[in-house]
Backbone bond lengths (Angstrom), bond angles and torsions (degrees), N, CA, C in turn:
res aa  C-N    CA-C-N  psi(-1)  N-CA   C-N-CA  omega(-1)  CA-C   N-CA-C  phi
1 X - - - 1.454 - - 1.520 109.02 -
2 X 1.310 115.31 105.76 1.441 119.73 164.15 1.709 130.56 -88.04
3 X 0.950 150.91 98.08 1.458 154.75 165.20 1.415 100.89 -68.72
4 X 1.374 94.69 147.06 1.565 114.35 178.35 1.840 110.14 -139.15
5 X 1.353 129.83 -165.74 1.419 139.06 153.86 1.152 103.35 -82.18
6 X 1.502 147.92 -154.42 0.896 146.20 76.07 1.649 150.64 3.26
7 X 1.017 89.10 -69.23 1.447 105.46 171.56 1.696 122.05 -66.79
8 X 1.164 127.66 -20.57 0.880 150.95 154.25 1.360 134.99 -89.35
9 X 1.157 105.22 -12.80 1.827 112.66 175.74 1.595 95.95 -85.37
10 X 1.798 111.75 -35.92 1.592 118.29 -148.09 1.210 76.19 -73.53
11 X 1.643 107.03 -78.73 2.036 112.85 -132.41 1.969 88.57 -97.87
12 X 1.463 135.96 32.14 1.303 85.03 160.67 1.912 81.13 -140.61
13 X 1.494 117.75 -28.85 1.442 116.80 -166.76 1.685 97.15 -81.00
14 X 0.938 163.49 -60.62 1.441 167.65 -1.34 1.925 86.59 151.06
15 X 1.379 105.52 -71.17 1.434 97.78 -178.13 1.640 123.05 -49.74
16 X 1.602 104.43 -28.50 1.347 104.49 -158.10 1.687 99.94 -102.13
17 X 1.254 106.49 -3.81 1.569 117.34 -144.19 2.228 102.10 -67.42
18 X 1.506 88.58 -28.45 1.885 97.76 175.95 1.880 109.85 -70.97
19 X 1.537 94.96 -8.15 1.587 75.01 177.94 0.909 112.37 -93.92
20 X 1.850 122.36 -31.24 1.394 116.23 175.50 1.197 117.51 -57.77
21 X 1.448 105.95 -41.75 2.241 103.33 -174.68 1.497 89.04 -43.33
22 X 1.613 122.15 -64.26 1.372 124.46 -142.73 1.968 110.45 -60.97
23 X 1.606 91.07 -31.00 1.391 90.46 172.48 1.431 127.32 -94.61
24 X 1.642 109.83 -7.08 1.609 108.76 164.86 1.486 101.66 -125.54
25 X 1.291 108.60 54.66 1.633 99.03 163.91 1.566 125.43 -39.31
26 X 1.365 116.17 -24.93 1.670 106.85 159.59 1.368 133.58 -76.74
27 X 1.210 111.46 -10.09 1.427 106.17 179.29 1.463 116.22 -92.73
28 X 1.681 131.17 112.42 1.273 127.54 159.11 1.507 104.88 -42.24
29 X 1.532 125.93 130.03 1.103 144.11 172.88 1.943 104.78 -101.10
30 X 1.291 115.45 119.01 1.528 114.78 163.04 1.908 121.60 -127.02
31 X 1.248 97.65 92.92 1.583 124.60 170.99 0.977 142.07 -35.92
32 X 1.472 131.78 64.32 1.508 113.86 -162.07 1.568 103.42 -107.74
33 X 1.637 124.99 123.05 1.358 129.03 172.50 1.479 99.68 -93.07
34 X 1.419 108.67 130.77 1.645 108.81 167.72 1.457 97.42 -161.40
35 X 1.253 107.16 174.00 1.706 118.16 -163.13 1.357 99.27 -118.95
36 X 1.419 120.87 -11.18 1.150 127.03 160.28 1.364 142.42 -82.00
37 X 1.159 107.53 105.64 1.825 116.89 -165.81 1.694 121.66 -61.42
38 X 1.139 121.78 -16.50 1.083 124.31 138.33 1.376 138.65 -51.68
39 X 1.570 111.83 -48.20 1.037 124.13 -174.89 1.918 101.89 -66.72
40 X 1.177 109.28 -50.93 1.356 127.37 -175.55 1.343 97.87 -43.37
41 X 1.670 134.48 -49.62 1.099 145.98 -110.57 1.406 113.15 -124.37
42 X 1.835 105.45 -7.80 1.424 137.41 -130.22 1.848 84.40 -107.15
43 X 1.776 120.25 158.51 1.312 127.80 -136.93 1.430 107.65 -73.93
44 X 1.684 88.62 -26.98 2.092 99.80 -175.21 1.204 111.72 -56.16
45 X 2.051 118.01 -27.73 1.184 99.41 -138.18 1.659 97.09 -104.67
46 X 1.441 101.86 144.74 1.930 110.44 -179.71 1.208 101.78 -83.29
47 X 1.334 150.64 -40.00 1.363 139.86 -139.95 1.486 89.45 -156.49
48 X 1.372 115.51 145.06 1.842 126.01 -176.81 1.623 95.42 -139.32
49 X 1.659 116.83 127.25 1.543 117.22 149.37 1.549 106.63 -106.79
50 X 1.479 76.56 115.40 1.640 76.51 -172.53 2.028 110.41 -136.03
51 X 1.156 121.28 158.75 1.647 96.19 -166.03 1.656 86.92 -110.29
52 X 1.415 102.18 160.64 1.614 110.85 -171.18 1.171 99.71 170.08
53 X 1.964 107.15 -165.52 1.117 110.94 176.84 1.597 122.14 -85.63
54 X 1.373 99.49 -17.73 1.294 105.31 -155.98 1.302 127.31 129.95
55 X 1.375 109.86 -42.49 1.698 120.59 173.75 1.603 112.16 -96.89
56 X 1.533 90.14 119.71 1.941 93.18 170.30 1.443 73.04 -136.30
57 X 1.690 90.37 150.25 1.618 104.78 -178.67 1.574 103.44 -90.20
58 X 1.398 115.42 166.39 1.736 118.89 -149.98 1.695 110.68 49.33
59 X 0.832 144.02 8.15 1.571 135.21 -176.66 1.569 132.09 -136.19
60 X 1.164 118.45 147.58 1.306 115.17 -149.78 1.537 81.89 -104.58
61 X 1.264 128.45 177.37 1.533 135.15 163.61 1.782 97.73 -173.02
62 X 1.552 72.93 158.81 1.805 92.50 177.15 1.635 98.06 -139.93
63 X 1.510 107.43 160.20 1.554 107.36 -173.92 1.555 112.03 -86.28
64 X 1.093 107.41 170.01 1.033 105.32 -171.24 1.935 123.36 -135.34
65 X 1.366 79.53 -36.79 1.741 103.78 152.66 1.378 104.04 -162.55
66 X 1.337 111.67 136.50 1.992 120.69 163.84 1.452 110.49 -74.84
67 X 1.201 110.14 115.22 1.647 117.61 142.54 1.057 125.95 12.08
68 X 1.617 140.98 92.16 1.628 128.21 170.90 1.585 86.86 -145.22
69 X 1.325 132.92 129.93 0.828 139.69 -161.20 2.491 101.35 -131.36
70 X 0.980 120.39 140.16 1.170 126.84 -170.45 1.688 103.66 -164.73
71 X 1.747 93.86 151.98 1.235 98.81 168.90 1.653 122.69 -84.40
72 X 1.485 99.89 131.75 1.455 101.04 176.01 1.884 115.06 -115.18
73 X 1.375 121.02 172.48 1.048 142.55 167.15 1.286 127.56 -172.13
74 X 1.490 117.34 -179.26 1.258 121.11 179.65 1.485 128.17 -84.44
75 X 1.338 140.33 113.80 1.498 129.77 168.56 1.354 113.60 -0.43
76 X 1.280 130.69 -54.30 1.348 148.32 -165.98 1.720 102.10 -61.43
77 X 1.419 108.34 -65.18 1.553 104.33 -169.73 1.832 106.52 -91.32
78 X 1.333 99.88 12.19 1.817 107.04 169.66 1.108 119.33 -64.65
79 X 1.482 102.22 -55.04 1.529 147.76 170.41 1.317 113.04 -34.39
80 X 1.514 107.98 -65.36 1.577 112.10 174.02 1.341 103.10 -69.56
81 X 1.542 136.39 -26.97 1.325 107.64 -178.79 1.355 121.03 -42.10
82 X 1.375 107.82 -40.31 1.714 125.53 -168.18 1.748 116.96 66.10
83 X 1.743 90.27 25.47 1.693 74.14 158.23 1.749 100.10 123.50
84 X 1.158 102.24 -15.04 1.677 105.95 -154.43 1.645 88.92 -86.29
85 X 1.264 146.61 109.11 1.518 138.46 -152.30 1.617 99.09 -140.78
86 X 1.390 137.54 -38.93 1.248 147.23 166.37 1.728 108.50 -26.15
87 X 0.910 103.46 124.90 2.075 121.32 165.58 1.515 91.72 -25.03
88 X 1.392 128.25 -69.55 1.826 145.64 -132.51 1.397 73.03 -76.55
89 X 1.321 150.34 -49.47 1.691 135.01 -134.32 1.641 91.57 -105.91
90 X 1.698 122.07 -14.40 1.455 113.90 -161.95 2.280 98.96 -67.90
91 X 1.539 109.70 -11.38 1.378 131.71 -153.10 2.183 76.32 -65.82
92 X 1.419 116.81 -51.99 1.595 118.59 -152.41 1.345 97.60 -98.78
93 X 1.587 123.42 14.41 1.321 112.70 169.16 1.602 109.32 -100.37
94 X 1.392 116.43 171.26 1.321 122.84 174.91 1.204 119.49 -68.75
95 X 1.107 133.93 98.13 2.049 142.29 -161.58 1.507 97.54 -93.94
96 X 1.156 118.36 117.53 1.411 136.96 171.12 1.723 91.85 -67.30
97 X 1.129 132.74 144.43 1.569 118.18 170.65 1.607 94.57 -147.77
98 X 1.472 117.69 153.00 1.314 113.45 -142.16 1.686 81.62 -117.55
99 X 1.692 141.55 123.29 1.029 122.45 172.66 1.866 114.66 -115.20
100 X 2.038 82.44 120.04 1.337 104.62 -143.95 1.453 84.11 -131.81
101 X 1.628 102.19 146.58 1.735 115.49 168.31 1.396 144.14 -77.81
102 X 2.161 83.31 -16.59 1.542 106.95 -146.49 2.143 87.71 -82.44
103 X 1.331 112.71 143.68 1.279 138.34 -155.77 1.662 92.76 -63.29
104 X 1.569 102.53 -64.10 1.700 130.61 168.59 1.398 138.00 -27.50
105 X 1.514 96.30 -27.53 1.610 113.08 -159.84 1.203 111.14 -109.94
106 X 1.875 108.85 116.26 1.308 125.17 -162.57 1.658 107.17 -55.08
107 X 1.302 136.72 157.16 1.315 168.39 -149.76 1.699 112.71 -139.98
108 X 1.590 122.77 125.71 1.165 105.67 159.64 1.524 126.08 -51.87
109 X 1.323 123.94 -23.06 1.402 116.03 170.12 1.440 130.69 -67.20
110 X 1.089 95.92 -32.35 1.756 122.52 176.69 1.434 97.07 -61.89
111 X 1.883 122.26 -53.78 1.331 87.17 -139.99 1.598 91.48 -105.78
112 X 2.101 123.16 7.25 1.397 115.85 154.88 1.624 125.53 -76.20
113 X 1.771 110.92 -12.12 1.179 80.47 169.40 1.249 108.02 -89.19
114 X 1.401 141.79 -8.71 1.806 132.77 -167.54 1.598 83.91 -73.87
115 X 1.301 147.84 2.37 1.300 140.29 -162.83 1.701 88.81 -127.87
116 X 0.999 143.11 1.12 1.300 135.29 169.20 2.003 114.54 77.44
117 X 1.147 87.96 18.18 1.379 81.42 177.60 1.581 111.85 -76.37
118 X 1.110 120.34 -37.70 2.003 128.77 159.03 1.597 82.85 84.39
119 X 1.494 115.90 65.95 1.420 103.36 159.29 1.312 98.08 -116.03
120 X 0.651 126.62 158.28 2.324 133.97 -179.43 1.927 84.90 -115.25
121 X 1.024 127.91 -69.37 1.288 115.70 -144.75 1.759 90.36 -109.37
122 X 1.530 95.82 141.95 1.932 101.35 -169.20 1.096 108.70 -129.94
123 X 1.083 136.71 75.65 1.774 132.38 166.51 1.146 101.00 1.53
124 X 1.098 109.33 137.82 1.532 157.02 -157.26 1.689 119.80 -132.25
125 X 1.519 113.74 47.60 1.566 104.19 -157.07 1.467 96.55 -85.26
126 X 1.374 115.53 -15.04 1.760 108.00 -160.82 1.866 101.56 -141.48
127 X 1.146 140.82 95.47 0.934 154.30 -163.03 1.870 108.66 -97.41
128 X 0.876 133.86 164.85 1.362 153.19 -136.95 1.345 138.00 -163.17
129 X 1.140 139.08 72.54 1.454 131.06 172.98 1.742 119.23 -61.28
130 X 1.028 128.15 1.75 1.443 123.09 -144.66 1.512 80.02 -175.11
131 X 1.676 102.82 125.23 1.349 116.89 168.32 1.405 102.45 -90.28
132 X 1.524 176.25 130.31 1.026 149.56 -119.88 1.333 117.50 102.69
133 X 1.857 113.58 -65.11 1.124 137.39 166.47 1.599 109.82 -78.05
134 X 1.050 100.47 -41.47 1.633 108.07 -178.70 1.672 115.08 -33.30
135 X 2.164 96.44 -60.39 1.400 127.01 -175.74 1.433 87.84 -64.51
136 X 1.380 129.61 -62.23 1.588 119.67 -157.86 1.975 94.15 -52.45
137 X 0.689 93.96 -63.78 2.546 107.34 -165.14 1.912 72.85 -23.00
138 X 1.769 104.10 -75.45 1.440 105.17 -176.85 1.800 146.35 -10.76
139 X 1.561 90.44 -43.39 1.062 116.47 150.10 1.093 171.65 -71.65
140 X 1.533 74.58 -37.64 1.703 98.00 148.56 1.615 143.68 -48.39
141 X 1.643 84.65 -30.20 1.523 103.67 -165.37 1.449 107.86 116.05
142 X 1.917 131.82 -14.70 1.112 138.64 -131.04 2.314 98.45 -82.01
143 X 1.033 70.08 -32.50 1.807 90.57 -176.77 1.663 122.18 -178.16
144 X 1.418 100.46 -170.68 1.736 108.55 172.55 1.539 111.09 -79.27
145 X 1.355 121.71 110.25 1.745 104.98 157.37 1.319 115.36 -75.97
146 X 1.767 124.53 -171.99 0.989 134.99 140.24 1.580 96.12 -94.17
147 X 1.494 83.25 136.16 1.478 98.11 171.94 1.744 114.14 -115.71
148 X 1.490 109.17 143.52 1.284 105.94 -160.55 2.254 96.27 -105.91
149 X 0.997 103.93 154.34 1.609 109.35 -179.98 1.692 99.58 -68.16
150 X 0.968 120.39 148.03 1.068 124.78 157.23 1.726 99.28 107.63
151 X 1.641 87.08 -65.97 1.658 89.75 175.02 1.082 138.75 -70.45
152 X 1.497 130.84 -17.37 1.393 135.51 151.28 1.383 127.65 -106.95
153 X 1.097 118.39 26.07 1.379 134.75 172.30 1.309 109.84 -50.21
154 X 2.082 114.95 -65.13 1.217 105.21 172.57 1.902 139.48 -49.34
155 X 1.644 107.93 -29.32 1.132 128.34 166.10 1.475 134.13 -53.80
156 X 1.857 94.56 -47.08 1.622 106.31 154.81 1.581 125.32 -52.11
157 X 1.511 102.12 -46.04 1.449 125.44 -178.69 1.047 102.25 -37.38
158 X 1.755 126.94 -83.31 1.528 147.37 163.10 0.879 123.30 -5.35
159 X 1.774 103.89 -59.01 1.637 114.48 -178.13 1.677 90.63 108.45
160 X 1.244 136.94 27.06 1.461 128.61 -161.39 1.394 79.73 -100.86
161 X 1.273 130.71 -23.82 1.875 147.33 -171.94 0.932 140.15 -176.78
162 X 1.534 98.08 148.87 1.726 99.48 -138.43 1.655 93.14 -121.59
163 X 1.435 117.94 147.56 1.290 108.47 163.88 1.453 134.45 -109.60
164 X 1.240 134.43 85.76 1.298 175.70 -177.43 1.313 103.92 -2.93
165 X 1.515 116.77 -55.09 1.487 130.43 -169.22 1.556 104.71 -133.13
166 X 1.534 101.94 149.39 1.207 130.21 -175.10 1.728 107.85 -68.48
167 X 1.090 115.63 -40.41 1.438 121.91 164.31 1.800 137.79 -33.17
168 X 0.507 125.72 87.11 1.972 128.32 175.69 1.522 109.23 -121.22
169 X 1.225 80.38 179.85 1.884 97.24 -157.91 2.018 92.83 -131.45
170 X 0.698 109.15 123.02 1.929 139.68 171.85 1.758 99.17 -108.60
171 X 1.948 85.16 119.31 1.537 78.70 -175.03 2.208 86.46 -133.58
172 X 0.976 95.39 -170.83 1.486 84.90 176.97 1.336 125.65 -116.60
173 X 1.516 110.91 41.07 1.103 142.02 165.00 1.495 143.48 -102.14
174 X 0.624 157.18 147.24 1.607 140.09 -135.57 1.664 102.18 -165.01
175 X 1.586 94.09 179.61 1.810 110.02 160.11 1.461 89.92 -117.92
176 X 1.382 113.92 132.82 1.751 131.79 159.13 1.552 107.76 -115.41
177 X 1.606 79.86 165.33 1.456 82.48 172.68 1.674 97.61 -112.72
178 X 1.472 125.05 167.00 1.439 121.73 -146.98 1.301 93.04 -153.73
179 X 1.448 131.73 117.55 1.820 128.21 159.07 1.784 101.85 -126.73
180 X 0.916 125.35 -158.53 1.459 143.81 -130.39 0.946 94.54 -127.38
181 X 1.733 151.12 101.14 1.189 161.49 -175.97 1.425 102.17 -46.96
182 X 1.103 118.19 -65.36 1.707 128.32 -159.46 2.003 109.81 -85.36
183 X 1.233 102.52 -18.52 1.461 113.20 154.95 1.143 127.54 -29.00
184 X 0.976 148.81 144.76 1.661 136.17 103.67 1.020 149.29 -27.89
185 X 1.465 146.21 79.51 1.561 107.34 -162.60 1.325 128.35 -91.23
186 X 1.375 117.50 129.00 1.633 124.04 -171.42 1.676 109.42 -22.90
187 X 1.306 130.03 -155.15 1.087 149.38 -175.61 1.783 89.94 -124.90
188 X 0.831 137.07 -40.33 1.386 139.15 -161.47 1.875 95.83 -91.72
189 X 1.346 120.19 -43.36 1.275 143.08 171.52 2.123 97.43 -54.53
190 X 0.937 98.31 -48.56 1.769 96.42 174.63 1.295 110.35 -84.45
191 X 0.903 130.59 -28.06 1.770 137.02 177.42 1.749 104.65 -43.92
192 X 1.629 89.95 -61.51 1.061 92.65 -152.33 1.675 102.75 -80.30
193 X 1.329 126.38 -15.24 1.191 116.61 -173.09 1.337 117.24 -81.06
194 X 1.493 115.93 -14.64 1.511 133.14 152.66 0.900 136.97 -68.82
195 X 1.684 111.10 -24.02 1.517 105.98 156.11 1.387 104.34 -87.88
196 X 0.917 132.94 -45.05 2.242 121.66 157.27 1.302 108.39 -4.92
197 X 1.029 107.82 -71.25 1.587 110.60 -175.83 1.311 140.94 -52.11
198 X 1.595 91.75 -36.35 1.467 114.82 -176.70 1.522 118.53 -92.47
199 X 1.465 99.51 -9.35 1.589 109.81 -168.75 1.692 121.25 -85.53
């Protein structure tokens, strides 16, 4: 039983997820995506992707990707910027903003002022329950996301999004992977955390 976030079940486990079946065709795989860290965290589950610091009490974790966070978009709405690419100008573009509970999880405000733009309050034209959707609007052409490493990597890859500016934000937070200190872990439970790693 693997648990994930969201955001991480969609755009980074999901893409890769046919190679593991194909390479552990013996292992029944059981999936739970939730945004809830409990739930993630909960007795069934062998393996957790979950983003944090690292410390959940009872649990061991290893990283899995570090934190670098940047603005992304599509070729399409780059284009119309016409050029304007600087942190200070990202303030008059359309900000995808992700509306989220979790304490951890960077903010366009957060990550223009570590960029010196000194705005406190950030238009809000396109709001978000689901980071997921956020990247898709992104894609569309709909506006700027923050884009997280790891998780839109494949998207950059494509060319579905591009990242505009040289600028990102390193925080000391990550995606790990997370099991049960006092556990065992299966043989199928190690499989898969080795292909985690490798993937």
């Amino acid at each position: 039983t693997v648990a994930a976030d969201q955001s991480i079940a969609h755009l980074w486990l999901m893409p890769r997820l046919q190679d593991f079946c194909a390479t552990h065709a013996h292992v029944n795989l059981h999936l739970i995506a939730s945004d809830e860290e409990k739930a993630c965290l909960s007795g069934e589950v062998d393996v957790a992707l979950i983003h944090g610091d690292g410390n959940w009490a009872a649990h061991e974790s290893k990283l899995l990707f570090p934190e670098e966070v940047f603005p992304a978009c599509s070729p399409h709405y780059l284009g119309a910027r016409q050029g304007r690419l600087a942190a200070e100008h990202l303030i008059d573009a359309t900000l995808l903003d992700l509306d989220d509970d979790h304490w951890n999880w960077l903010n366009w405000r957060q990550w223009l002022s570590a960029h010196g733009a000194g705005q406190t309050v950030v238009p809000r034209p396109l709001t978000i329950s689901s980071y997921p959707l956020v990247i898709d609007a992104a894609r569309r052409g709909l506006g700027m996301a923050l884009g997280w490493r790891g998780l839109v990597d494949d998207d950059l890859k494509a060319g579905r999004l591009v990242a505009p500016l040289r600028e990102s934000l390193k925080t000391r937070f990550g995606y790990h992977m997370v099991w049960p200190r006092e556990r065992t872990r299966s043989p199928a439970a190690l499989s898969f955390i080795a292909w985690a790693r490798g993937a």
